[in-house]
DRENPA-3360 file (N, C-alpha, C; in nm, 2 decimals, always signed):
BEGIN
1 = XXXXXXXX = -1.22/+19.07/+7.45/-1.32/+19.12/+7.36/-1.29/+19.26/+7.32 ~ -1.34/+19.32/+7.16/-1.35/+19.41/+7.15/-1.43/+19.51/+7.18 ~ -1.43/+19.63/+7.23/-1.53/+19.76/+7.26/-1.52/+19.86/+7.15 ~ -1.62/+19.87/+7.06/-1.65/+19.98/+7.01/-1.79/+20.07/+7.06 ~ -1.82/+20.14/+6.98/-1.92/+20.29/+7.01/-1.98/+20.32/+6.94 ~ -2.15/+20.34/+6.98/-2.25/+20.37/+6.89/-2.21/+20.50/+6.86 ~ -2.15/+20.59/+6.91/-2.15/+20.73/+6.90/-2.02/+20.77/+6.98 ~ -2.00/+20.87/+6.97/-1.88/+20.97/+7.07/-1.92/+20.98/+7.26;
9 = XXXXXXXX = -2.08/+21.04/+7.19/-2.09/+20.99/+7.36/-2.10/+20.89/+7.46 ~ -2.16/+20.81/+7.37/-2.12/+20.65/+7.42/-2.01/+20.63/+7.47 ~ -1.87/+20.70/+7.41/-1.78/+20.63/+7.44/-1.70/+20.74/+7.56 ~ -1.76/+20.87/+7.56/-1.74/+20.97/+7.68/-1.80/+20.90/+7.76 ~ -1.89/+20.86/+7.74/-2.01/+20.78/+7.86/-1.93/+20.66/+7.96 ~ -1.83/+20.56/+7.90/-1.81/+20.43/+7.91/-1.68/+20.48/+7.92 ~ -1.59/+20.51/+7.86/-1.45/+20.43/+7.86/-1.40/+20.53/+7.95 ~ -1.27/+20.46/+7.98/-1.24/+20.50/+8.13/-1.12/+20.60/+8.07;
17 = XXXXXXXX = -1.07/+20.65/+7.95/-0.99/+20.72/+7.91/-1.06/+20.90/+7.92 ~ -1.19/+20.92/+7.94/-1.27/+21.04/+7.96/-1.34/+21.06/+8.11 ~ -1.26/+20.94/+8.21/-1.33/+20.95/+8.35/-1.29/+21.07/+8.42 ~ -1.22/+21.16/+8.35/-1.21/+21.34/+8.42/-1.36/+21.36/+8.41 ~ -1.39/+21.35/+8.30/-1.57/+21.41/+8.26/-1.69/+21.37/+8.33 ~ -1.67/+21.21/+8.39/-1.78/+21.17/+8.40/-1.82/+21.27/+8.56 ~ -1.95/+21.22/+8.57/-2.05/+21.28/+8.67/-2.11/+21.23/+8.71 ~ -2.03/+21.12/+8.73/-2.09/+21.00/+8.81/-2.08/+20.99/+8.94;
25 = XXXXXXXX = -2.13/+20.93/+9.02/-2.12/+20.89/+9.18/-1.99/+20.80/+9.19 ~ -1.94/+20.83/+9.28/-1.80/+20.73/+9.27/-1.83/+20.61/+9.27 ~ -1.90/+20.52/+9.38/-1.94/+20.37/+9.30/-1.96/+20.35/+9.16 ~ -2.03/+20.44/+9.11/-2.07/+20.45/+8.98/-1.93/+20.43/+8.85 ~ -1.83/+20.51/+8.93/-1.73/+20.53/+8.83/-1.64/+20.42/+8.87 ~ -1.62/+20.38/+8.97/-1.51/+20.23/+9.04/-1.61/+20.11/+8.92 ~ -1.70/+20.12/+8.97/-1.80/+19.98/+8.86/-1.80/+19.99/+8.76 ~ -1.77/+20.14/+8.66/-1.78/+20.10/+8.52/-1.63/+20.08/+8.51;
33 = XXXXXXXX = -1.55/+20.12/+8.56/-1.42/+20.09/+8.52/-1.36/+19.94/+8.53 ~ -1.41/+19.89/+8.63/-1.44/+19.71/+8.63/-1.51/+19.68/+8.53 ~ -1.61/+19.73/+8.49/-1.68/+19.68/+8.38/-1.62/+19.65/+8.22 ~ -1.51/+19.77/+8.22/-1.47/+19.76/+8.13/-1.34/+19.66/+8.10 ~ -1.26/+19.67/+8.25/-1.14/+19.58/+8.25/-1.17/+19.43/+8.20 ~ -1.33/+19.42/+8.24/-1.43/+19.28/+8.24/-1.46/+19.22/+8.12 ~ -1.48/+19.33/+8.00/-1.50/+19.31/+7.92/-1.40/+19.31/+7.81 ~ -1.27/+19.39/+7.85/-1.18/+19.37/+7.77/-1.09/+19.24/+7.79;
41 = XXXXXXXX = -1.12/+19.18/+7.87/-1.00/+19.09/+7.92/-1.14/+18.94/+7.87 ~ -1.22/+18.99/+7.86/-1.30/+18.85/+7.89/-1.28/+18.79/+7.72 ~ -1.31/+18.66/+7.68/-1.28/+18.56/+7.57/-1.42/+18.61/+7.48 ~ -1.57/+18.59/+7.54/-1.65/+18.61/+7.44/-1.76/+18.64/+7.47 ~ -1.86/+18.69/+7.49/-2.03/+18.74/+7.51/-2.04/+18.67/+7.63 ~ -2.01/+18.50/+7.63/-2.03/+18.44/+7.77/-1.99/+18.44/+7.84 ~ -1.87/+18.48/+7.89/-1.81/+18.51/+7.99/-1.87/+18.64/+8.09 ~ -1.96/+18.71/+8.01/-2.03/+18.84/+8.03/-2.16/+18.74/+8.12;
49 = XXXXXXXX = -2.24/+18.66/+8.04/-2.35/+18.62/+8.06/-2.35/+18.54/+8.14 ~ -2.21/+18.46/+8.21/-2.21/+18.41/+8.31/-2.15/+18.44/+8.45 ~ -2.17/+18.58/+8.44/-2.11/+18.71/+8.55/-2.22/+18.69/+8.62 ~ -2.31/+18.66/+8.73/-2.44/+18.65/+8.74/-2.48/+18.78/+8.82 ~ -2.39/+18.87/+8.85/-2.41/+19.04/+8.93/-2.41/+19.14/+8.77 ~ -2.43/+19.09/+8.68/-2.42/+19.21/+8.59/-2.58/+19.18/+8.49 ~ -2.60/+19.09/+8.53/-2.76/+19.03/+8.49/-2.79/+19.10/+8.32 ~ -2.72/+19.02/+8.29/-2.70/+19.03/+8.11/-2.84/+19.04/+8.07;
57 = XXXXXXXX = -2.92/+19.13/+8.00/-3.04/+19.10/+7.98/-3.10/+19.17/+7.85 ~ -3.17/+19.13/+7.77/-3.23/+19.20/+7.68/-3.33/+19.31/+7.71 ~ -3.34/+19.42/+7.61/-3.43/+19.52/+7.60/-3.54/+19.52/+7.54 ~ -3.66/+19.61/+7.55/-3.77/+19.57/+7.49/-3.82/+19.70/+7.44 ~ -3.94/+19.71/+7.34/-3.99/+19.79/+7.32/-3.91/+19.93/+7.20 ~ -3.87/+20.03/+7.21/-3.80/+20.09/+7.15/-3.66/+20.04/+7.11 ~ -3.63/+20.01/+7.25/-3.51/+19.97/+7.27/-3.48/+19.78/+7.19 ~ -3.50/+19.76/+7.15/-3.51/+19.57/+7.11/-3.42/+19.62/+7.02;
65 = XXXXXXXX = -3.35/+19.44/+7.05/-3.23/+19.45/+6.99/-3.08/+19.46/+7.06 ~ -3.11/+19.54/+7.21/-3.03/+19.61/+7.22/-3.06/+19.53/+7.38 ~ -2.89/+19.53/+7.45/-2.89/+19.43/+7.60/-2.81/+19.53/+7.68 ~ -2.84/+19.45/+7.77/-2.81/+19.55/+7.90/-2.71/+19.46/+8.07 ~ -2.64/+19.55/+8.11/-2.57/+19.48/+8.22/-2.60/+19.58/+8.33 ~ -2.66/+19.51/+8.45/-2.62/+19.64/+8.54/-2.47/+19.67/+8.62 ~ -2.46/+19.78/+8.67/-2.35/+19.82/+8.77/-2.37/+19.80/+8.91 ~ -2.41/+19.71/+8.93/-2.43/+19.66/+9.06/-2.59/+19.72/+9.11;
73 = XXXXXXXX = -2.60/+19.73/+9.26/-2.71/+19.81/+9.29/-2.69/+20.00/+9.32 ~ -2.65/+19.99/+9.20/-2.63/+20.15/+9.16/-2.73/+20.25/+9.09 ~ -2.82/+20.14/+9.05/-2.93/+20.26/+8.93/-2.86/+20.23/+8.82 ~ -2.78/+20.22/+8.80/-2.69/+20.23/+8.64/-2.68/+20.14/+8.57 ~ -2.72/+20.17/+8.41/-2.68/+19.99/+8.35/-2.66/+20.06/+8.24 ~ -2.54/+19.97/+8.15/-2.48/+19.99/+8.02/-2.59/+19.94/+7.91 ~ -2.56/+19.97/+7.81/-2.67/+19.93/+7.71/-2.55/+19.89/+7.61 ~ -2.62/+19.77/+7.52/-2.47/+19.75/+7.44/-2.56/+19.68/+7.32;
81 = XXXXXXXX = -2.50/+19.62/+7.20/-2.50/+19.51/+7.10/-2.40/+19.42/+7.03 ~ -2.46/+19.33/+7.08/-2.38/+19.26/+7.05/-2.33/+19.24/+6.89 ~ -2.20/+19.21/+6.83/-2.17/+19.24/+6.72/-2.12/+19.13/+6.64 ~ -2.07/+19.16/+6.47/-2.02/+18.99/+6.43/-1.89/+19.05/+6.42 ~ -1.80/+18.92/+6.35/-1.65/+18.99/+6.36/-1.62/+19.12/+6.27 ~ -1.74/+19.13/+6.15/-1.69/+19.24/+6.08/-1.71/+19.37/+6.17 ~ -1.80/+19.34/+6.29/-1.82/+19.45/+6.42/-1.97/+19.48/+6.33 ~ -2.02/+19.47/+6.31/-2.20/+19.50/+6.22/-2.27/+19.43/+6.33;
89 = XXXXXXXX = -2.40/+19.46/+6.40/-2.47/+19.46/+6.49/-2.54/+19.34/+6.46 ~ -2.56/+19.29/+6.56/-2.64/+19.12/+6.51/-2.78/+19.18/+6.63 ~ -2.88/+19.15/+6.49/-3.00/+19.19/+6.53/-3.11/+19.04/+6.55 ~ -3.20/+19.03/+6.56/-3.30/+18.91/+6.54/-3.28/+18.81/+6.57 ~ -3.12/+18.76/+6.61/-3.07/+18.60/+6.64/-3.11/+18.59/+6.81 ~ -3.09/+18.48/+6.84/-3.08/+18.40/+6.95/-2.91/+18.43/+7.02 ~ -2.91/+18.52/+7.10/-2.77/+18.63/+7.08/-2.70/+18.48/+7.18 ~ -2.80/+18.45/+7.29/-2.73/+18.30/+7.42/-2.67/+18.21/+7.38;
97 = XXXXXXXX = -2.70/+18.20/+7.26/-2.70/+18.05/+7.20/-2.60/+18.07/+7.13 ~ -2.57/+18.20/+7.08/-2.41/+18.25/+6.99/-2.29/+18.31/+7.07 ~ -2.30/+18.30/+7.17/-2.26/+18.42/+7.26/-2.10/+18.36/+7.26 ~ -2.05/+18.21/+7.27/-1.91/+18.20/+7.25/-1.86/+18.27/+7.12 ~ -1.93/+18.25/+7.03/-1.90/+18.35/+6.91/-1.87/+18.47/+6.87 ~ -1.92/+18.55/+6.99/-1.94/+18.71/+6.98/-1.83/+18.71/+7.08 ~ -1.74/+18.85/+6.97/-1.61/+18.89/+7.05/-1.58/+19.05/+7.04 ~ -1.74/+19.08/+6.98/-1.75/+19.28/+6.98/-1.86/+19.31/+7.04;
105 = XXXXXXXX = -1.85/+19.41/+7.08/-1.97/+19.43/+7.20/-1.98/+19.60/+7.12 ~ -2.10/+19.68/+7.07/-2.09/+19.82/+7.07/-2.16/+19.86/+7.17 ~ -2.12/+19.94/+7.27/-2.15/+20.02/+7.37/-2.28/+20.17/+7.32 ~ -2.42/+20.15/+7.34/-2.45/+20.24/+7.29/-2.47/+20.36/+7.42 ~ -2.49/+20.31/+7.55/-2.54/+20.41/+7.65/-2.48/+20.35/+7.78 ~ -2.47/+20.43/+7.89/-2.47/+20.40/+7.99/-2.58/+20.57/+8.07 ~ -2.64/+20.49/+8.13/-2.75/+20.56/+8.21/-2.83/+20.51/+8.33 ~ -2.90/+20.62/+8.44/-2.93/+20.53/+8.53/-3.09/+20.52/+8.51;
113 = XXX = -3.10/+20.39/+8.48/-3.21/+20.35/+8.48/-3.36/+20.36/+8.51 ~ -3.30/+20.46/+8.64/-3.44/+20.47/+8.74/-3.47/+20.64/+8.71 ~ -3.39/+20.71/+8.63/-3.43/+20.87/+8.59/-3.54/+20.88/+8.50;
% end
């Protein structure tokens, strides 16, 4: 799959080519870097959704629209959207039901949840 980025920090946030910066707890930093090996190597959205430790889940309220994986039992979970091939954000669909289809993922946040 591909990874792109809502923003610059997003991707200071997430990719493991800026892990001098992060300020994260070391579990914290070992799991997203799995995360990412996870997602680059994996075939399509499902392979994600049938990880059953990263508990693929949708967001609500401000956030709709927009899914989430945790980092184990760390506090931390990535926020992402799922995307179409031209990489444009797929909003309003049934994302489960398309998920072999989806092969871009945009990374909007990684944060810990419980702050």
């Amino acid at each position: 799959m591909l990874i792109t980025y809502k923003s610059k920090r997003a991707e200071e946030q997430f990719s493991s080519s800026f892990q001098k910066r992060w300020r994260y707890p070391e579990q914290v930093k070992t799991k997203l870097k799995a995360l990412e090996n996870f997602i680059q190597s994996a075939v399509s959205l499902q392979d994600i959704i049938n990880f059953p430790s990263f508990h693929f889940h949708h967001l609500e309220g401000n956030r709709k629209g927009e899914w989430a994986v945790y980092l184990g039992h760390t506090g931390y979970r990535v926020t992402l959207i799922p995307c179409d091939k031209e990489g444009k954000e797929i909003f309003g669909k049934d994302i489960v039901s398309e998920c072999r289809m989806i092969t871009i993922v945009e990374i909007t946040e990684v944060n810990n949840h419980y702050e």
